[in-house]
C-alpha positions as a LaTeX table, in Angstrom:
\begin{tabular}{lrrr}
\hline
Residue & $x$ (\AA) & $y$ (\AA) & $z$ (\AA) \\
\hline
Unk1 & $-0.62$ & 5.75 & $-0.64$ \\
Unk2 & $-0.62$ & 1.74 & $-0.76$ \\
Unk3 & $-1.84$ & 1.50 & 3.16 \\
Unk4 & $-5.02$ & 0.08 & 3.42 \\
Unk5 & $-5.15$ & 0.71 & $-0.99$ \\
Unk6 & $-4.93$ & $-1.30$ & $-3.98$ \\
Unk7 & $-2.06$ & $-0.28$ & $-6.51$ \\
Unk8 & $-4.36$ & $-0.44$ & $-9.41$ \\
Unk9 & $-6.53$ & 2.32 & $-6.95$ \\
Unk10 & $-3.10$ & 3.90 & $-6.31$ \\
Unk11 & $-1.87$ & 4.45 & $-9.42$ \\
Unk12 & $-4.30$ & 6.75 & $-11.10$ \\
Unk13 & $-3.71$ & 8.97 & $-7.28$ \\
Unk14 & 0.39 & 8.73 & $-7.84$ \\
Unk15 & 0.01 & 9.62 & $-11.33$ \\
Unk16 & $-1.68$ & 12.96 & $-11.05$ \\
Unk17 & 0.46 & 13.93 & $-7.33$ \\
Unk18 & 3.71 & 13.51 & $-8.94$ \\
Unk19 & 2.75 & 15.37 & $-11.93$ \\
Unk20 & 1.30 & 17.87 & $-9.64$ \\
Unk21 & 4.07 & 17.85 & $-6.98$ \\
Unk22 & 7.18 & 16.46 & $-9.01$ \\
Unk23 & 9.63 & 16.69 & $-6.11$ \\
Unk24 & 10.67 & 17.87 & $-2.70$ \\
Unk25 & 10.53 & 21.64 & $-3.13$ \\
Unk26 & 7.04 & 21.14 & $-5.06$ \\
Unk27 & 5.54 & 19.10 & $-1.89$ \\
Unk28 & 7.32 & 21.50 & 0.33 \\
Unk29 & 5.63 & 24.94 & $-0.67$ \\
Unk30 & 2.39 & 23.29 & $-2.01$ \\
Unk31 & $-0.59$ & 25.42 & $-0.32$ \\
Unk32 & $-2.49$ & 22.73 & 1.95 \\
Unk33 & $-6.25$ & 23.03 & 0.62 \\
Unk34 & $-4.20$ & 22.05 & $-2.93$ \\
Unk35 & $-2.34$ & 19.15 & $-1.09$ \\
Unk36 & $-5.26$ & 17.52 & 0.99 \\
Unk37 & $-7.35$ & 17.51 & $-2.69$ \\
Unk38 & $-4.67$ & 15.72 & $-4.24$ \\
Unk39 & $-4.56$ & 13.14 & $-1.84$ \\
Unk40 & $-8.78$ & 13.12 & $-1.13$ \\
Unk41 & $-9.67$ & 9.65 & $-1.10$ \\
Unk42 & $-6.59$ & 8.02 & 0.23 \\
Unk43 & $-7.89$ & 8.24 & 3.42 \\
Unk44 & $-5.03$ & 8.67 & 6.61 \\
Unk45 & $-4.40$ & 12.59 & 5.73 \\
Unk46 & $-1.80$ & 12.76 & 8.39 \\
Unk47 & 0.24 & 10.88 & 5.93 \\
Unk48 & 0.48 & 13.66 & 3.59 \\
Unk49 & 1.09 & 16.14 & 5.94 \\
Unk50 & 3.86 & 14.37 & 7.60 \\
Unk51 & 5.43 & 14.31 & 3.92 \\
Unk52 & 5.27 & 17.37 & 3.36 \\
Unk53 & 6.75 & 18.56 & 6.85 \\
Unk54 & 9.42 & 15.73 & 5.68 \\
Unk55 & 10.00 & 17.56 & 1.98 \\
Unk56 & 10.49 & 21.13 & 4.43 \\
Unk57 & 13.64 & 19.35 & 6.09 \\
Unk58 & 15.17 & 17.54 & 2.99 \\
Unk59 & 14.86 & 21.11 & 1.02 \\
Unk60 & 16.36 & 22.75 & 4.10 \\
Unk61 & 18.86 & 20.05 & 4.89 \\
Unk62 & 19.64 & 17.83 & 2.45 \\
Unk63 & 19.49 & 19.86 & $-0.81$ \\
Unk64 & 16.08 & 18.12 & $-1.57$ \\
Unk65 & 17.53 & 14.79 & $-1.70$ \\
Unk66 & 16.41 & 12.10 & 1.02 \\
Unk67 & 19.63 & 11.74 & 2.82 \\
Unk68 & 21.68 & 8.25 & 2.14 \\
Unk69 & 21.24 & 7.58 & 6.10 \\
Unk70 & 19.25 & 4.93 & 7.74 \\
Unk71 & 19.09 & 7.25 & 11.12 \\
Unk72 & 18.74 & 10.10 & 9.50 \\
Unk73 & 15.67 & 9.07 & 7.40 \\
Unk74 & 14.34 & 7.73 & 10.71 \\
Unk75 & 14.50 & 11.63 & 12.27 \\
Unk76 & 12.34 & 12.83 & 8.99 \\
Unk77 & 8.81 & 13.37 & 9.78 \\
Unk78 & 6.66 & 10.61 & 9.13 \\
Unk79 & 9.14 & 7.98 & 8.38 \\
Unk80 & 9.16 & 4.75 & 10.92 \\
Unk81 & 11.38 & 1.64 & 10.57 \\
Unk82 & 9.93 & 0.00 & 7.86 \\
Unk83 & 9.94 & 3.34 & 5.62 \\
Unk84 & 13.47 & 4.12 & 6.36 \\
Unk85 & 14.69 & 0.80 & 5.78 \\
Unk86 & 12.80 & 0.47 & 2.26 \\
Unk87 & 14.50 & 3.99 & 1.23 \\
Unk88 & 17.50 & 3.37 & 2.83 \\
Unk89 & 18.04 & $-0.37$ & 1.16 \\
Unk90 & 16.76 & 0.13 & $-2.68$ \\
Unk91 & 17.57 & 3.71 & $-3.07$ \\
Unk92 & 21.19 & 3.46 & $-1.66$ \\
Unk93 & 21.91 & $-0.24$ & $-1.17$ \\
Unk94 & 22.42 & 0.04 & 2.72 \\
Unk95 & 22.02 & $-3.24$ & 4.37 \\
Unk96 & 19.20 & $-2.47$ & 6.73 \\
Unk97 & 15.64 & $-4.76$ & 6.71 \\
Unk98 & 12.55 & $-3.33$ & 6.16 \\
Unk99 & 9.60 & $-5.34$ & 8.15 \\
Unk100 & 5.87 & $-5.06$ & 6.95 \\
Unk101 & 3.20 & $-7.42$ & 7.44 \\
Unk102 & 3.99 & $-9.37$ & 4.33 \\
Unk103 & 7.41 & $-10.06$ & 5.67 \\
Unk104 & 6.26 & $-11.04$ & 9.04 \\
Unk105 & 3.98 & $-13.44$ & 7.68 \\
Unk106 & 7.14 & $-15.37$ & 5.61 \\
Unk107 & 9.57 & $-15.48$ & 8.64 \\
Unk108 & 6.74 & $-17.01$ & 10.67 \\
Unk109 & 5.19 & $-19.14$ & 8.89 \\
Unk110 & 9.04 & $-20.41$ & 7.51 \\
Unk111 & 9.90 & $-20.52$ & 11.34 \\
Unk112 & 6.27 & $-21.82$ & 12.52 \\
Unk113 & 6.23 & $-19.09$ & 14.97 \\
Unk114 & 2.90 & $-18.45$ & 17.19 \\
Unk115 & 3.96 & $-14.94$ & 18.58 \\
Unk116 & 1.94 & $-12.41$ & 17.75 \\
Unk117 & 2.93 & $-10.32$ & 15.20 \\
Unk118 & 1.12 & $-7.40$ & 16.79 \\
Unk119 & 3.62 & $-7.04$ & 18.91 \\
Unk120 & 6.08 & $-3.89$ & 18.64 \\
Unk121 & 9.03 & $-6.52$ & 20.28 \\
Unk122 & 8.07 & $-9.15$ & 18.01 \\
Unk123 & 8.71 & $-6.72$ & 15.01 \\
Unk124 & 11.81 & $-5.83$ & 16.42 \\
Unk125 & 13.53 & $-8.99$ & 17.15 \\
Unk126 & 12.18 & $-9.60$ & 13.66 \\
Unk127 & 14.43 & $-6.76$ & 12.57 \\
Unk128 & 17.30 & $-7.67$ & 14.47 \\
Unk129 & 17.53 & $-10.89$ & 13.28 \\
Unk130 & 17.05 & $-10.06$ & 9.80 \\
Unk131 & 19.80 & $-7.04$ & 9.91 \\
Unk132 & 22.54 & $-9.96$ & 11.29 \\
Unk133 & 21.12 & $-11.64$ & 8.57 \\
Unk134 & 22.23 & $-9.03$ & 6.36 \\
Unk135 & 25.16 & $-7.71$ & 7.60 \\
Unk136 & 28.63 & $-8.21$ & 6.76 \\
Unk137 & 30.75 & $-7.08$ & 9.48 \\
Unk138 & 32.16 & $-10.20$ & 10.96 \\
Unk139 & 30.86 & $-9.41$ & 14.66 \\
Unk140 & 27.49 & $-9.99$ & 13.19 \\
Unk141 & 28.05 & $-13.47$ & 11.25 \\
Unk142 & 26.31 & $-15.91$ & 12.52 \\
Unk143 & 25.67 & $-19.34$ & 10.87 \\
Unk144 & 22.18 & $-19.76$ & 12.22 \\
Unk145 & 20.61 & $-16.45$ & 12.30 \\
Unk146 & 17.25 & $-18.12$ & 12.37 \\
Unk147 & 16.96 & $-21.95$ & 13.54 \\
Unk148 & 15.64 & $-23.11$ & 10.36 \\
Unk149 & 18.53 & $-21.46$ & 8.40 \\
Unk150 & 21.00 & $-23.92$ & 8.37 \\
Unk151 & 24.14 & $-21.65$ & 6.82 \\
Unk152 & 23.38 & $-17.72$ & 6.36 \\
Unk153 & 26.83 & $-17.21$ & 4.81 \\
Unk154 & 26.09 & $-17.72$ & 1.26 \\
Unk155 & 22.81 & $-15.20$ & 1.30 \\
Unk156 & 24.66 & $-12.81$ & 3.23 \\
Unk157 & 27.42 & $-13.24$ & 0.75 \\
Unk158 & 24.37 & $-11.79$ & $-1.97$ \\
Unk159 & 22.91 & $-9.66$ & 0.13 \\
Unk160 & 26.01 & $-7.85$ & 1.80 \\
Unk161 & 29.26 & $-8.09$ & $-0.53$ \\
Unk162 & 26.92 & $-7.90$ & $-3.89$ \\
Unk163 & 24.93 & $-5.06$ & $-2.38$ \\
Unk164 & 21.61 & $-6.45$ & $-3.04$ \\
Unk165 & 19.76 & $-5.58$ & 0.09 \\
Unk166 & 17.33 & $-3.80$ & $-1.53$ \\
Unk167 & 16.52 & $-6.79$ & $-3.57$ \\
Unk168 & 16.58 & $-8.52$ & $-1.05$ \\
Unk169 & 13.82 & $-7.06$ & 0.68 \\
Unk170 & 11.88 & $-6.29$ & $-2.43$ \\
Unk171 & 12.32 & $-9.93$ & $-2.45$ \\
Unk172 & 10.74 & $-10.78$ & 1.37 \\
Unk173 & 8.09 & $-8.59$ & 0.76 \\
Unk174 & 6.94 & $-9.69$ & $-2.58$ \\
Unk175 & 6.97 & $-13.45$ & $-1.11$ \\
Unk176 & 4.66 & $-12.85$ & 1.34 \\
Unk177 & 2.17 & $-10.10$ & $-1.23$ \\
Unk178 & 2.19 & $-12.87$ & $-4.18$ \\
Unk179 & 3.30 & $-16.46$ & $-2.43$ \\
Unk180 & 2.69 & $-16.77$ & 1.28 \\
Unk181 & $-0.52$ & $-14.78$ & 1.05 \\
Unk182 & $-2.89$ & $-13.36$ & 3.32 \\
Unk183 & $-6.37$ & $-14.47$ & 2.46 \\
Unk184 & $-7.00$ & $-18.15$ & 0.88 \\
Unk185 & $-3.98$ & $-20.65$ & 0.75 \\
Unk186 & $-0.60$ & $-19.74$ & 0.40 \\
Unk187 & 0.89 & $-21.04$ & $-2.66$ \\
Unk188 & 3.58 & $-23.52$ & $-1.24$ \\
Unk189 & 4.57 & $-25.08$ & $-3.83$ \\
Unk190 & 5.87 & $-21.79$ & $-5.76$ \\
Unk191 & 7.83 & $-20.78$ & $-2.77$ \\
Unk192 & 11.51 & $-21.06$ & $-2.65$ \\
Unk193 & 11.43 & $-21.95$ & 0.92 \\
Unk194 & 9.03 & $-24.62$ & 0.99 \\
Unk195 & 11.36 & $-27.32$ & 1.89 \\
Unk196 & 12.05 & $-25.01$ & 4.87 \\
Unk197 & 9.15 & $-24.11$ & 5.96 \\
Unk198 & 8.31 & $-25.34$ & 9.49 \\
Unk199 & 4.36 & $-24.05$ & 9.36 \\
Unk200 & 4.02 & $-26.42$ & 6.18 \\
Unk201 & 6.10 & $-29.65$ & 7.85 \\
Unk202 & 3.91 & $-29.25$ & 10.64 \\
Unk203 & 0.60 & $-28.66$ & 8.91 \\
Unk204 & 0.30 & $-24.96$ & 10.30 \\
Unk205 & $-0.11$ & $-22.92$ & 7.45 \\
Unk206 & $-3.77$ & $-22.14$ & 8.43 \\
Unk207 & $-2.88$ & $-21.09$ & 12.13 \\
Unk208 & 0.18 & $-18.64$ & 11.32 \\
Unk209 & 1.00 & $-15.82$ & 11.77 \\
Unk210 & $-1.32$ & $-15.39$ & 15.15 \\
Unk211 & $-2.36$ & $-12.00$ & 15.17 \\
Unk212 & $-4.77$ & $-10.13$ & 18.07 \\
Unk213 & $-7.95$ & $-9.59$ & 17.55 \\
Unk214 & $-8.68$ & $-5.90$ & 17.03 \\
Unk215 & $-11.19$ & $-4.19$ & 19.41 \\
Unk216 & $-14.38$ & $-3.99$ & 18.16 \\
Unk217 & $-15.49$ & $-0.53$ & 16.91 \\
Unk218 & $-17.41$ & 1.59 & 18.44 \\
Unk219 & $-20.47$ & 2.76 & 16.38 \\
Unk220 & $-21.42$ & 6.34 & 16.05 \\
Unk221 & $-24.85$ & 7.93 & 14.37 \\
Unk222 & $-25.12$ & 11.21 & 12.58 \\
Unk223 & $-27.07$ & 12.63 & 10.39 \\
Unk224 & $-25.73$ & 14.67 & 7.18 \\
Unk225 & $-27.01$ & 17.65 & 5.82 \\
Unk226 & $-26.57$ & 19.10 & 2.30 \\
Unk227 & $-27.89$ & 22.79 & 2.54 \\
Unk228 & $-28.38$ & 24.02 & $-1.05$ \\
Unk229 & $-29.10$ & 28.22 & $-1.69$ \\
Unk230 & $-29.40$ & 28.48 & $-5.50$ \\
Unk231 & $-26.21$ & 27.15 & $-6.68$ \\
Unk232 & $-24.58$ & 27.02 & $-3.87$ \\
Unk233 & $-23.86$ & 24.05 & $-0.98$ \\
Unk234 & $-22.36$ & 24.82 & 2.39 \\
Unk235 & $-19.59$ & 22.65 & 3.77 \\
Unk236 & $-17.70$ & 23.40 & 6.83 \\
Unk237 & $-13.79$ & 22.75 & 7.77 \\
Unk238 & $-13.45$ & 19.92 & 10.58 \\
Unk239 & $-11.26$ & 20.89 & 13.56 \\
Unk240 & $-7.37$ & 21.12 & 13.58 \\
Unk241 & $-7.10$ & 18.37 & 15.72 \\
Unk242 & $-9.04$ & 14.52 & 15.97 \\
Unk243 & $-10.57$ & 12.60 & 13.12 \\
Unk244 & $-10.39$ & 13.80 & 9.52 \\
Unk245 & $-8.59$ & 17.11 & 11.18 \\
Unk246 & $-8.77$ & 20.31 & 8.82 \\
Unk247 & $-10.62$ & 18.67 & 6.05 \\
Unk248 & $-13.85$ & 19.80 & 4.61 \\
Unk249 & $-16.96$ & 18.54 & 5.42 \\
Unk250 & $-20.90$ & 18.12 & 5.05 \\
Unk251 & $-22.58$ & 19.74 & 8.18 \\
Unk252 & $-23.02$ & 17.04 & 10.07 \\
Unk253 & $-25.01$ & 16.14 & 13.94 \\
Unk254 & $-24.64$ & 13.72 & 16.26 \\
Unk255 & $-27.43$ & 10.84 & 15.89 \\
Unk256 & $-30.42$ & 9.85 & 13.70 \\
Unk257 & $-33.03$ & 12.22 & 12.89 \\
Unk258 & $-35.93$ & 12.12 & 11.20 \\
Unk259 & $-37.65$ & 14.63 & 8.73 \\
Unk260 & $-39.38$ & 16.75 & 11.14 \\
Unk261 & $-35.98$ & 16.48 & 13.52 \\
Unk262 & $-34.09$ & 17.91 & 10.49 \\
Unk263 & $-36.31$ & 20.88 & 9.25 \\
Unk264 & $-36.66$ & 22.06 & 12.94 \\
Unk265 & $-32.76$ & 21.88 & 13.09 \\
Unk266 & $-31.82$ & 23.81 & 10.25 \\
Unk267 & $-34.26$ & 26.52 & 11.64 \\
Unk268 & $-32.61$ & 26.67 & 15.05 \\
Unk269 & $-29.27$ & 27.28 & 12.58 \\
Unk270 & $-31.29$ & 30.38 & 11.36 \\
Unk271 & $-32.11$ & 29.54 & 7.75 \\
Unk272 & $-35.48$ & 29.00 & 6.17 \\
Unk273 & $-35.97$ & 25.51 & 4.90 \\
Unk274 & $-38.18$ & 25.63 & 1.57 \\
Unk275 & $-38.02$ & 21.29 & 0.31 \\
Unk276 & $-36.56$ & 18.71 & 1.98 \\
Unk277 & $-35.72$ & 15.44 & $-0.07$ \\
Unk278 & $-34.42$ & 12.00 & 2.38 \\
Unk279 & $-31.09$ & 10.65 & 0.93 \\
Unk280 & $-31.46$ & 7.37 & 2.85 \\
Unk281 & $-28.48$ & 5.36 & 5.12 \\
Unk282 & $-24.85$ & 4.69 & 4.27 \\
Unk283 & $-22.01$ & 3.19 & 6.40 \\
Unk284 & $-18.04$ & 4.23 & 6.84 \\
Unk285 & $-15.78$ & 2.24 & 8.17 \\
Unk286 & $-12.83$ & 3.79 & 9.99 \\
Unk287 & $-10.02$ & 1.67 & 11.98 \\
Unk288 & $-12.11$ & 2.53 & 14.71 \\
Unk289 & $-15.25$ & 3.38 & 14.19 \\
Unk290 & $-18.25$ & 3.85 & 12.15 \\
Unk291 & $-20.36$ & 5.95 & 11.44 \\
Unk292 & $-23.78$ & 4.94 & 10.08 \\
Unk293 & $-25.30$ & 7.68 & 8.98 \\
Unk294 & $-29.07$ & 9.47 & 7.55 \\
Unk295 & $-28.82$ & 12.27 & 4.96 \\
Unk296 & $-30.71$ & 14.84 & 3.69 \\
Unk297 & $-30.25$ & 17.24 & 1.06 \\
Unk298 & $-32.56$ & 20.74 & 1.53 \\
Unk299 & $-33.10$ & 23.82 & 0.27 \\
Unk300 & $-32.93$ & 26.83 & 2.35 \\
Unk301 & $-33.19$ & 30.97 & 1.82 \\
Unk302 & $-31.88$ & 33.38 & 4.52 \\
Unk303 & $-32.66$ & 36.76 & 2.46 \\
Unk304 & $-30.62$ & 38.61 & 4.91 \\
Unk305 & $-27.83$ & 36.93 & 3.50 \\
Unk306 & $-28.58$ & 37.13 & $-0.27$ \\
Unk307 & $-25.58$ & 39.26 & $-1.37$ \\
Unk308 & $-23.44$ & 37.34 & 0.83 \\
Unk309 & $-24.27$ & 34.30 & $-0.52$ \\
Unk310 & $-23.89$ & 35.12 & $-4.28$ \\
Unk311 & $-19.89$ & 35.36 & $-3.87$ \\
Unk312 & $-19.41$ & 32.40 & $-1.35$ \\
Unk313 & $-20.11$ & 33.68 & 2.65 \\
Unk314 & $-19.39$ & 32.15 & 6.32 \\
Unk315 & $-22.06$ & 32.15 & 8.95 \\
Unk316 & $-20.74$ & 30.62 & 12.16 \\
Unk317 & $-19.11$ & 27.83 & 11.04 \\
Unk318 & $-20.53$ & 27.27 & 7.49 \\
Unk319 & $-19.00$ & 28.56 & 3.77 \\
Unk320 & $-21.25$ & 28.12 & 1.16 \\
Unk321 & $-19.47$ & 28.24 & $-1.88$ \\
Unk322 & $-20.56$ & 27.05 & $-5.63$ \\
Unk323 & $-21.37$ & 23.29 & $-5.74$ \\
Unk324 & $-19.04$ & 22.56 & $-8.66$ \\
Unk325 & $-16.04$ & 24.24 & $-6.52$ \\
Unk326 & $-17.10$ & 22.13 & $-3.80$ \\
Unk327 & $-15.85$ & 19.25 & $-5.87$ \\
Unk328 & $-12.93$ & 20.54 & $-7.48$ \\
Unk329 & $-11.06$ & 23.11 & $-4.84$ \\
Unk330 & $-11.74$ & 21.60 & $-1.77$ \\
Unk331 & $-10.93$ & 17.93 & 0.33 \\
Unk332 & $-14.15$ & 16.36 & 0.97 \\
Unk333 & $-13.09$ & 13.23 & 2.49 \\
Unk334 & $-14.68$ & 9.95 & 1.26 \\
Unk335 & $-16.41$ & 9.54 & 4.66 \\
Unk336 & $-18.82$ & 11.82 & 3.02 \\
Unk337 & $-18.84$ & 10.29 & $-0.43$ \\
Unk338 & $-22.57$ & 8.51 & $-0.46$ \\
Unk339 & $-24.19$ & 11.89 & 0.16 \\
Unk340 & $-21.46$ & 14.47 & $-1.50$ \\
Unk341 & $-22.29$ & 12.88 & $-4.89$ \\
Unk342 & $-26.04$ & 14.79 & $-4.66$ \\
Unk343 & $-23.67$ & 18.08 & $-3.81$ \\
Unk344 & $-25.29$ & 18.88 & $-7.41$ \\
Unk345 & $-29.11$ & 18.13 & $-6.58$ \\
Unk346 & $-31.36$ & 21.29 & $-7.27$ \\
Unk347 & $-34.54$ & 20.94 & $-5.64$ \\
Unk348 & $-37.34$ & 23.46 & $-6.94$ \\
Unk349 & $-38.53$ & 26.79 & $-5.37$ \\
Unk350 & $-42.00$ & 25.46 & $-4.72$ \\
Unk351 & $-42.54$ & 25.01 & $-1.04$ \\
Unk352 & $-42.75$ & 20.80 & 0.21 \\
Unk353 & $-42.78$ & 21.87 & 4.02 \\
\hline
\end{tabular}
């Protein structure tokens, strides 16, 4: 939940899941309309999904505990290095690392290291070092696991033999979230490595980590459409595959249209436009793309499908279904969330076209 997210953001989300879906077996059987609108918002549905395929094995497996295993966490669905090694070191004390940005940017910056930490082998000589670091077995003591590290025995002495591994990572990554910071100057002189710290002896603190410049994104236009009949709204469920894949949607076209573009549209989709009302522009920003987008909300009759209409209906591709349950019942992503707040709008029977 905390990728890309806030925890103040989070926690109101974590709250109401884990009431919802208190453990494995919960998550595990939990129909997947119900799970994707507990996690709307968050963004990165394949997340959830991936948990839940995760909770199916530890149920079936495991006895619906997440197994005490570094390699076997690793096998669960979902779970990559960093995961497994959080789990595997605070839940059960095994002396594994677990690498995220934050920690990256500390044993860089400490080491004054200009790799970049983009790099999948970077991240995993990272990990390496850091599990000799950790370790206790006496093939894997070295005195100078990193060169500005003059004598690893005595942490490894904490970290192995007083099973603190977990703290010791809560301990990395909390450095680098509160201390050696992001954005704006790190605090140095809170850190308890500053007299280490190659990046600040050498006055590079503003150059490390180096990191690749993402590729710019491409830019896609479309223009949204919120069909009202009476009270209801249609929405439509995105494809099982790609972008946003089985979540509900506003119906949606490729490119920027204008009024006349619209009402001739939702014609040629065989319903009778009776007031059209312009919801202006709004942007979304994916990892990459974005869409920039027009809306319009507009109020259309088909009498051919009255009756179907009155208890929710599908034509082609579209459900229309009460505007209130479009809220509550179904995962409207937040792609969608400048024009889905006027799901509500009722626009009068008097003709404006």
């Amino acid at each position: 939940m905390l990728q890309q997210t806030r925890v103040e953001a989070v926690k109101p989300y974590f709250e109401r899941f884990t009431t919802t879906l208190p453990d494995a077996k919960a998550l595990a059987v939990c129909p997947e309309d119900e799970l994707l609108k507990l996690w709307e918002g968050l963004g990165y549905y394949n997340r959830v999904r991936n948990m839940q395929k995760a909770a199916v094995e530890v149920v079936e497996n495991y006895g619906g505990q997440l197994p005490a295993d570094y390699e076997k966490l690793l096998k669960l669905k979902g779970i990559g290095h960093y995961t497994a090694g959080a789990i595997a070191s605070i839940a059960y004390g095994i002396p594994v690392p677990a690498v995220d940005g934050n920690v990256l940017r500390v044993l860089t910056r400490v080491s004054a290291d200009d790799t970049d930490i983009m790099k999948q082998s970077f991240r995993n000589q990272m990990e390496t070092l850091l599990e000799k670091l950790m370790h206790g077995s006496s093939d894997r003591n070295e005195k100078n696991v990193f060169s500005w590290m003059e004598d690893a025995d005595d942490l490894r002495m904490q970290v192995y033999h007083q099973n603190l591994a977990g703290a010791f990572n809560q301990a990395l990554m909390e450095l680098g979230a509160t201390v050696c910071v992001p954005n704006g100057a790190p605090l140095c002189e809170e850190c308890p490595w500053k007299d280490l710290c190659e990046a600040k002896k050498q006055g590079l603190i503003g150059q490390i980590p180096v990191k690749s410049k993402a590729k710019p994104r491409k830019i896609e236009e479309k223009t949204v459409l919120i069909l009202r009949d009476d009270d209801k709204v249609a929405i439509r469920k995105r494809p099982q595959k790609g972008l946003l894949a089985g979540l509900y949607e506003l119906p949606n076209v490729e490119g920027s249209m204008g009024q006349e573009e619209v009402v001739s549209l939702v014609k040629q989709m065989g319903y009778a436009p009776i007031r059209i009302q312009p919801l202006g522009e709004a942007k979304h920003i994916f990892s990459h793309i974005e869409w920039h987008m027009t809306g319009y909300v507009i109020r259309v009759e088909e009498p051919e499908m009255r009756q179907q209409v009155q208890s929710g209906s599908q034509k082609d591709d579209l459900l229309f279904v009460n505007a209130e349950d479009a809220k509550e019942k179904y995962a409207i992503p937040s792609a969608f969330a400048a024009y889905a707040k006027y799901m509500n709008i009722f626009l009068g029977n008097e003709k404006n076209i």
